[in-house]
C-alpha positions as CSV (number, residue, x, y, z in Angstrom):
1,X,-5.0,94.2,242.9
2,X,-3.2,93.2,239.7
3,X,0.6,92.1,239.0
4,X,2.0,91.7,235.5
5,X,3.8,88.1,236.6
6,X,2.7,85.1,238.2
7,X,5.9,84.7,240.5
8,X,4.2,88.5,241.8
9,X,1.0,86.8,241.9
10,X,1.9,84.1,244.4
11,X,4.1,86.2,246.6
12,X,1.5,88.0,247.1
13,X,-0.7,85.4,248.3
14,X,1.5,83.7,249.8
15,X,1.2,86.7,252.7
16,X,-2.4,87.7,252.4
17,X,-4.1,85.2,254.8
18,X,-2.6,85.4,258.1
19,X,-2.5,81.5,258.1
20,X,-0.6,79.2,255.3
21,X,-3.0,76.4,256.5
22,X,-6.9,77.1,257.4
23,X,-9.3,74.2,256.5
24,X,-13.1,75.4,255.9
25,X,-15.4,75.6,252.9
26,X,-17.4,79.1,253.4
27,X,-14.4,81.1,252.4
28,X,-13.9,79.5,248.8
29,X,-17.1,78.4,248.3
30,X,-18.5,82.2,248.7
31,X,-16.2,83.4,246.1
32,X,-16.3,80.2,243.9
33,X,-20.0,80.9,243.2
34,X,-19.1,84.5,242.4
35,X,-17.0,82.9,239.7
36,X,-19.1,80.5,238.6
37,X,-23.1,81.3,239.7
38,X,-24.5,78.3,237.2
39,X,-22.4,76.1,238.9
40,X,-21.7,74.0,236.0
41,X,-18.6,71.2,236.2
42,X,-17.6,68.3,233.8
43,X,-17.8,64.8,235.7
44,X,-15.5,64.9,238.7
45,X,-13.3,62.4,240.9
46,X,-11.9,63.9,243.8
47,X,-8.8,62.0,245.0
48,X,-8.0,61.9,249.1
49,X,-6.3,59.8,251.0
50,X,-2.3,60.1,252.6
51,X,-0.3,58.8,250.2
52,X,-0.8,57.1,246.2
53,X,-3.2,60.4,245.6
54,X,-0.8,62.2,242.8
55,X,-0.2,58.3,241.3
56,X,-4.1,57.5,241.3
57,X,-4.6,60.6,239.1
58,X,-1.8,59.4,236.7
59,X,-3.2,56.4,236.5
60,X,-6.9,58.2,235.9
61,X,-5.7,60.8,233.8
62,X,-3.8,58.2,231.5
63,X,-6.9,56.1,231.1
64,X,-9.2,59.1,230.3
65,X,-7.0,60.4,228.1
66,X,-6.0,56.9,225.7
67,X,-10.3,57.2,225.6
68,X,-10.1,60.6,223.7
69,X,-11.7,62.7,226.9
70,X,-10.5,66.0,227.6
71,X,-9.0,65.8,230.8
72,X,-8.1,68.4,233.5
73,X,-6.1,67.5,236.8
74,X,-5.3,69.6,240.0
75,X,-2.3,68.3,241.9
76,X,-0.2,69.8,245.0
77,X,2.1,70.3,245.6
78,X,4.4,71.3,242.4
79,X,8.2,69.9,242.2
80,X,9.2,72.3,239.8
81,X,7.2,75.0,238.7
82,X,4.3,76.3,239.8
83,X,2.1,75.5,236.9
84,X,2.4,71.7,237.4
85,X,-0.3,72.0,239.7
86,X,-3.3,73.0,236.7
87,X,-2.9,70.7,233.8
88,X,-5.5,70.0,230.6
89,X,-4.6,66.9,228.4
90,X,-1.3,66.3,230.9
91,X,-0.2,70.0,229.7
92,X,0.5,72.7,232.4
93,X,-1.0,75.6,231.4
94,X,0.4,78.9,230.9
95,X,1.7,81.7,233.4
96,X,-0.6,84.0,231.1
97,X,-3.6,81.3,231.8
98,X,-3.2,81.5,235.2
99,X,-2.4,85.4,236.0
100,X,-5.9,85.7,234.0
101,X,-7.6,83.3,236.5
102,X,-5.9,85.3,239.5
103,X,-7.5,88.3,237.6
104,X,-10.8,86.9,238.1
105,X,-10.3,85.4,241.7
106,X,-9.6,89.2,242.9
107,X,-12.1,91.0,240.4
108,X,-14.5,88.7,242.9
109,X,-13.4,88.1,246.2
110,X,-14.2,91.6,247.5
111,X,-13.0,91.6,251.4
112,X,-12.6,87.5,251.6
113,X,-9.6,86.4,252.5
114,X,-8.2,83.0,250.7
115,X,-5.5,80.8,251.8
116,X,-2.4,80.5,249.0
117,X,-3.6,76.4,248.3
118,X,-7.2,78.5,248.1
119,X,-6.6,81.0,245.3
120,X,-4.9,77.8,243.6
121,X,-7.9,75.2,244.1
122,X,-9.8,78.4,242.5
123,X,-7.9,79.3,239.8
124,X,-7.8,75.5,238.9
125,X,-11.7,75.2,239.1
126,X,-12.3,78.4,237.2
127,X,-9.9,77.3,234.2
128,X,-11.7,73.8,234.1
129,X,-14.8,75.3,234.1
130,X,-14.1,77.4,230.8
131,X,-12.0,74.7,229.0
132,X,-15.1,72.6,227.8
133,X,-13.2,69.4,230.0
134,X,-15.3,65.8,229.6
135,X,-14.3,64.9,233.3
136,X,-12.0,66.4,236.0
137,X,-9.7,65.1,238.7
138,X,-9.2,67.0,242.1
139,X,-6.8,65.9,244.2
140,X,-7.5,67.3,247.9
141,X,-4.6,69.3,249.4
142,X,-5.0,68.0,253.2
143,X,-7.7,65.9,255.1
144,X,-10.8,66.5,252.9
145,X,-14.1,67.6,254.6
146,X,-12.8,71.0,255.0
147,X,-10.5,71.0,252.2
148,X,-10.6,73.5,249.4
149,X,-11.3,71.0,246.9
150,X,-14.7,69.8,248.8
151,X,-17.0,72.5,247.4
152,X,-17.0,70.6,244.6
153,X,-19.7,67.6,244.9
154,X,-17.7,64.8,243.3
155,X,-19.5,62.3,241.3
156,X,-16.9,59.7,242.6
157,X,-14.7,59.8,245.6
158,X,-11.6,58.0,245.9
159,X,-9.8,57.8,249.3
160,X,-6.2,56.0,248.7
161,X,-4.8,55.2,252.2
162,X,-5.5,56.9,255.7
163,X,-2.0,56.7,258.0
164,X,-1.2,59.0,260.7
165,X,-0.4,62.6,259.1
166,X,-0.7,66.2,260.0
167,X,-2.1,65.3,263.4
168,X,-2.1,69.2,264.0
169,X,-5.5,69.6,261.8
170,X,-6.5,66.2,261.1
171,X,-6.2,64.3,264.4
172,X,-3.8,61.9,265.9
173,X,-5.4,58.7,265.0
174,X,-6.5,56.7,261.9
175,X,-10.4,57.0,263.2
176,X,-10.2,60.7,263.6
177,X,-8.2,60.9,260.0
178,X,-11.0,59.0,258.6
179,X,-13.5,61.0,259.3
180,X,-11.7,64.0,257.7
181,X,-10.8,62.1,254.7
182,X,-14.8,60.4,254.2
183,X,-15.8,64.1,253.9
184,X,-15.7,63.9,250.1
185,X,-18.1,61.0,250.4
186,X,-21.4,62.2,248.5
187,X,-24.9,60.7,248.9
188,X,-25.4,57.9,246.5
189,X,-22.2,58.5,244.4
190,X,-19.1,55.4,244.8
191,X,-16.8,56.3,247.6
192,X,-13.9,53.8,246.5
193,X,-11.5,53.0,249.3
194,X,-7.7,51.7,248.2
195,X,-6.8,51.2,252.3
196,X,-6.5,47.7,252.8
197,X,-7.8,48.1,256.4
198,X,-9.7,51.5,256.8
199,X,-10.8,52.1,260.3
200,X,-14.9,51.5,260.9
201,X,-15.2,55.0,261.4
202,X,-14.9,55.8,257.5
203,X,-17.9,52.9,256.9
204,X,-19.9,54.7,259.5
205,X,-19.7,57.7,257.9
206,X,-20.1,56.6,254.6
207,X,-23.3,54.8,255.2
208,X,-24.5,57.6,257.3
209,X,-24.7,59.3,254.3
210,X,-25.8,56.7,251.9
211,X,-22.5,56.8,249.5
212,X,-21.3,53.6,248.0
213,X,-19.0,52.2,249.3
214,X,-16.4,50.1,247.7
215,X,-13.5,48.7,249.5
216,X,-10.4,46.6,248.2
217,X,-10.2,43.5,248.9
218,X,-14.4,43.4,249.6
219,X,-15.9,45.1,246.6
220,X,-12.7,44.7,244.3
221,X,-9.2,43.0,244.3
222,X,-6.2,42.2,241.9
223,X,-3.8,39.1,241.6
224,X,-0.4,39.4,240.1
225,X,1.5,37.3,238.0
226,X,5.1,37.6,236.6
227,X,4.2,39.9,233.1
228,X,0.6,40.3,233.7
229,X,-1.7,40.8,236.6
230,X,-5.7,40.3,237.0
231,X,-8.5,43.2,238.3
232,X,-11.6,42.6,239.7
233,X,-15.0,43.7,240.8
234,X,-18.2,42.1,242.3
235,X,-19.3,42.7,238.4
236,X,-16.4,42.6,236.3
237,X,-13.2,41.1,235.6
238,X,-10.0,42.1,233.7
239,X,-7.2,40.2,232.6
240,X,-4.3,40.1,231.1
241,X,-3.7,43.9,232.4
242,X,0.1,45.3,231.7
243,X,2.0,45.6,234.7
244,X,1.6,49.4,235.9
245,X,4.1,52.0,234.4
246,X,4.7,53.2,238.1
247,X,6.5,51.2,240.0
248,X,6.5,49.8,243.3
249,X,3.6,46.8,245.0
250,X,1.7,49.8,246.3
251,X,1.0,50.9,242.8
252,X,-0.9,47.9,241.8
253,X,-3.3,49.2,245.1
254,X,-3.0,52.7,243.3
255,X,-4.2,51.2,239.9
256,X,-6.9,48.6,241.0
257,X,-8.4,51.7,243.1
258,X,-8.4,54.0,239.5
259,X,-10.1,51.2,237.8
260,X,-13.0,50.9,240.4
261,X,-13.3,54.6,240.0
262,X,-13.5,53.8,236.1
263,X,-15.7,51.0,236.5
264,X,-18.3,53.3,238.8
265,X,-18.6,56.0,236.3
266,X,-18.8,53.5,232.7
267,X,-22.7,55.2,232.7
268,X,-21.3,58.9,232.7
269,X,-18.3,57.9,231.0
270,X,-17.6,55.0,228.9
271,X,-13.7,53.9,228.9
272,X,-12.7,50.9,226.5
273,X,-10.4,48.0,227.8
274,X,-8.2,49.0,225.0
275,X,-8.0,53.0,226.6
276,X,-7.7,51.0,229.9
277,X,-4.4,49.0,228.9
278,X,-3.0,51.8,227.2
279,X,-3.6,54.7,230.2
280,X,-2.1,51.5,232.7
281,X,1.0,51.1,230.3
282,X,1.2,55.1,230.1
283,X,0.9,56.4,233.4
284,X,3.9,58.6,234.9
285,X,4.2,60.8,237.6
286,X,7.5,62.5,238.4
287,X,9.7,61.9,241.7
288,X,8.0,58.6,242.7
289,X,10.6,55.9,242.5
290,X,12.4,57.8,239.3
291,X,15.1,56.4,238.4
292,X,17.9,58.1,236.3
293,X,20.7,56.2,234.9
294,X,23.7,57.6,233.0
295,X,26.9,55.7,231.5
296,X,30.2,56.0,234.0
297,X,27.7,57.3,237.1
298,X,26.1,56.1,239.8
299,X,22.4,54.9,239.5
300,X,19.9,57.7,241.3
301,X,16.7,57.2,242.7
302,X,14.3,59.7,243.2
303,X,11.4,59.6,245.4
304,X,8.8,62.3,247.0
305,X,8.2,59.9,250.2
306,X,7.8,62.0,253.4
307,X,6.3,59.7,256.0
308,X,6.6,56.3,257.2
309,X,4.0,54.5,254.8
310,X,5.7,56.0,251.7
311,X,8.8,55.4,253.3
312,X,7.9,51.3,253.8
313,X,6.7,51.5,250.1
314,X,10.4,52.5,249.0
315,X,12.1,50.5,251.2
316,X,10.2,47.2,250.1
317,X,11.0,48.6,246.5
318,X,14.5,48.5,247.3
319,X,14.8,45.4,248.8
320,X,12.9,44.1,245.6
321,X,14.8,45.9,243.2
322,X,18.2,46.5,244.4
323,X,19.3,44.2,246.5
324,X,22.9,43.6,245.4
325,X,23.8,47.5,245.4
326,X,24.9,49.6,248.7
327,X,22.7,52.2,248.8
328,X,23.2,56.1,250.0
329,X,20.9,58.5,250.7
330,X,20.5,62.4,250.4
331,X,17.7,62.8,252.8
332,X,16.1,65.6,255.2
333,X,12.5,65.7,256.2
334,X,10.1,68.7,257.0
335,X,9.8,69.4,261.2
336,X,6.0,68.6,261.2
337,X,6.6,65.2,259.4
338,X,7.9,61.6,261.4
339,X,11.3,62.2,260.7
340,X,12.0,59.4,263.6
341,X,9.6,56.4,262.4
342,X,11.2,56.9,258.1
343,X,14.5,57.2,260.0
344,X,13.9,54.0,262.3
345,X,12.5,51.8,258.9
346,X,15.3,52.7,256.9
347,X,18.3,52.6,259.0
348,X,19.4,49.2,258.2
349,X,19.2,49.6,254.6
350,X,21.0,53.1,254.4
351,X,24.8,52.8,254.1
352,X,25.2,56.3,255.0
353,X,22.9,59.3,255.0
354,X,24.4,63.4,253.6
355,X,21.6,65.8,255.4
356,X,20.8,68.0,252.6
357,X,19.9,72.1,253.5
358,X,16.5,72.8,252.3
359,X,15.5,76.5,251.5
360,X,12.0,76.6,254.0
361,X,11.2,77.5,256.9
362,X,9.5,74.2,258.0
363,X,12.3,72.2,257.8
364,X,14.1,70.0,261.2
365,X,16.5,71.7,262.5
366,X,19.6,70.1,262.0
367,X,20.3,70.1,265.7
368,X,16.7,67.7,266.3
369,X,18.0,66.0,263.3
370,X,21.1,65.1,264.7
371,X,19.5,64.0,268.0
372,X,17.1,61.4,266.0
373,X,19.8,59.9,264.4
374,X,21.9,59.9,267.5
375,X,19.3,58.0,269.5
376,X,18.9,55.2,267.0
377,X,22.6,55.1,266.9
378,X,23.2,55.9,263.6
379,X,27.0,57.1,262.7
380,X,27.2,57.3,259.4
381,X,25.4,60.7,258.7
382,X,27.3,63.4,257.1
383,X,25.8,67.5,257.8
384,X,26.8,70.6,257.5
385,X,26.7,70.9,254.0
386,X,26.3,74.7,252.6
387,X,23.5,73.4,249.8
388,X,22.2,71.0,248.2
389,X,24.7,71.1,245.1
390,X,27.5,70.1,247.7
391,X,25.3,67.6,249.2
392,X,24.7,65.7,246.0
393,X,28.7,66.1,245.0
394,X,29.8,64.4,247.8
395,X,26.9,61.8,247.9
396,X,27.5,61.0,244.6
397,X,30.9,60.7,244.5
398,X,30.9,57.8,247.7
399,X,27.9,56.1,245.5
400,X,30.2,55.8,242.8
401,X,33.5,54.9,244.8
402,X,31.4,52.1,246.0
403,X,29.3,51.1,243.3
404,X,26.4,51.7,244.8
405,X,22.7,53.3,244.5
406,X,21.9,57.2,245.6
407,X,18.6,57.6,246.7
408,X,16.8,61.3,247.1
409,X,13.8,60.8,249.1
410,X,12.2,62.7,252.3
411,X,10.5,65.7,250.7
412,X,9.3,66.9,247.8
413,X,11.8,70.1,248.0
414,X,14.7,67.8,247.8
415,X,13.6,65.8,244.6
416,X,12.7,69.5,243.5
417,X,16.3,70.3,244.0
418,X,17.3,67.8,242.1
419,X,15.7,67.6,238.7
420,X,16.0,71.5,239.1
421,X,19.8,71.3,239.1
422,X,19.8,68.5,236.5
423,X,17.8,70.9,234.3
424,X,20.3,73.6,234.7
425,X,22.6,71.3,233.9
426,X,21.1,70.4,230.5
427,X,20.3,74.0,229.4
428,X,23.7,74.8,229.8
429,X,25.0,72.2,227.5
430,X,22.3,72.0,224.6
């Protein structure tokens, strides 16, 4: 099979395994070792948990990179183009990269059948592996013992917060989810854990492998002060760190979680304090509590939150942050997401919500939508818009009549929207 395009490469995989979601290793790693038979990778961190995973990498990725090391991260899912997913040194690579990589996926798969987040963990593992990297990060797609990313033997794991989350394949409790999630765990290697109170099931299966484990708030902590805040470790101590470039109390988890991971690996790879203020100053990650601010408009928010943790993160940044502004909200959520609990959190902060139309399959129906808003007796909703385009004008406009705040939050497709409209937007004028 070859295509000439890479938006022809992924419609194609996007219909060649009869499932969009089917966790187990044996598929990828049969054809990953047909790509790669020495099995040779740089130093590796693989990243689970259910939320702060894409903001733990930014915060990695920064440090590793103010050190001089030639860094590659995997990330999912994308917010505008495809190739955001497969970046070396913070730069996406290239449609041409990537077709090539597809190439090489098919030249080897023979009558396997991969997944579409397969062929991409693949592609990303086979670019890494011929772009002479000093360390990798691998952020894992969903769960993590039979994730894609797990044929990859991690030299550290990181596991950033366990909540209740695609109960369909992980389980319907925090216990269960743990168990999925301590899959990356590796004999021996640091298994650093930024959930402030991870069930007993993820320490059982951590010591029943002999990883170490290292757990915030046991093994390492911070402290915050007004300009400055304070990391660390049964070993080590930083101070004086500059606040974190991301935003939000649940990034400081995010960061002190990165710099345990840091601190783990000093023997493989040594990181300066000076790389270490610099990657904490530099850190960015697009969509998480993004604010845009223009002259004569209304102040907007973006933010990727699509379940009630991340939602309790944004709403205790709003309180924090913008407390004297009414605030609006373009919203809609994805049908296998709790669209009740984020609704039920942030109902008394919401002045009024515009349901925005999402182009996929997978999202509520605005009929169940309606229902969830009805039953918490919720008003002030506005539907029945024909795009996202007329969402935002009429959001925006009420924002502005009222001096208030628009916020953009419940999936990744909407912030996607978004900054892909803005883009537009500036194209045409330059």
């Amino acid at each position: 099979m070859h295509f000439d395009t890479l938006k022809d490469w992924l419609h194609w995989q996007e219909g060649l395994h009869p499932q969009s979601i089917d966790l187990g290793l044996h598929r990828a790693k049969k054809v990953f070792h047909a790509l790669n038979p020495e099995k040779k990778q740089p130093i590796t961190i693989t990243v689970a948990g259910t939320n702060g995973k894409g903001s733990t990498i930014a915060f990695l990725e920064a440090i590793y990179r103010a050190q001089g090391f030639k860094v590659g991260s995997y990330t999912s899912p994308h917010i505008l183009k495809y190739n955001e997913r497969i970046k070396i040194n913070n730069q996406t690579v290239s449609d041409e990269v990537l077709c090539q990589a597809f190439e090489r996926i098919e030249a080897v798969r023979d009558e396997t059948s991969l997944s579409y987040f397969e062929f991409s963990t693949l592609a990303a593992l086979d670019i890494f592996s011929r772009s002479n990297l000093d360390i990798q990060l691998l952020e894992v797609g969903l769960g993590g013992r039979l994730d894609a990313v797990n044929i990859i033997d991690a030299d550290a794991s990181i596991i950033t917060s366990i909540c209740i989350d695609h109960t369909d394949w992980l389980g319907d409790t925090r216990t269960a989810i743990a168990i999925e999630k301590s899959g990356v765990f590796r004999p021996h290697c640091p298994a650093i854990v930024g959930d402030i109170d991870p069930p007993q099931s993820l320490t059982d299966c951590a010591q029943k492998i002999d990883a170490q484990l290292l757990l915030i708030n046991q093994h390492f902590s911070y402290q915050k002060s007004s300009q400055y805040w304070t990391w660390q470790s049964n070993s080590k101590k930083r101070e004086q760190l500059p606040l974190p470039n991301l935003k939000g109390e649940h990034q400081f988890r995010n960061a002190s979680t990165s710099l345990m991971a840091v601190e783990s690996l000093q023997d493989k790879i040594s990181v300066s304090d000076a790389a270490i203020y610099t990657g904490l100053k530099n850190a960015y990650v697009p969509g998480r509590f993004q604010l845009i601010e223009a002259e004569n408009s209304a102040p907007i928010l973006l933010d990727v939150s699509h379940n009630p943790q991340a939602a309790e993160a944004l709403l205790d940044y709003l309180n924090a942050e913008f407390t004297d502004l009414p605030v609006y909200a373009i919203f809609n959520m994805m049908s296998d997401k709790d669209m009740q609990s984020v609704v039920t959190l942030m109902q008394n902060k919401v002045q009024h919500w515009y349901i925005s139309p999402v182009n996929n399959p997978r999202t509520n129906k605005e009929s169940d939508t309606k229902e969830i808003f009805q039953n918490n007796h919720i008003t002030q909703i506005s539907t029945g818009f024909p795009s996202f385009s007329k969402t935002f004008q009429t959001a925006k406009k009420m924002a502005e009549n009222n001096q208030g705040l628009l916020v953009i939050f419940g999936s990744f497709f909407l912030v996607s929207e978004y900054l892909a409209q803005a883009n537009k937007k500036q194209d045409t004028s330059s």
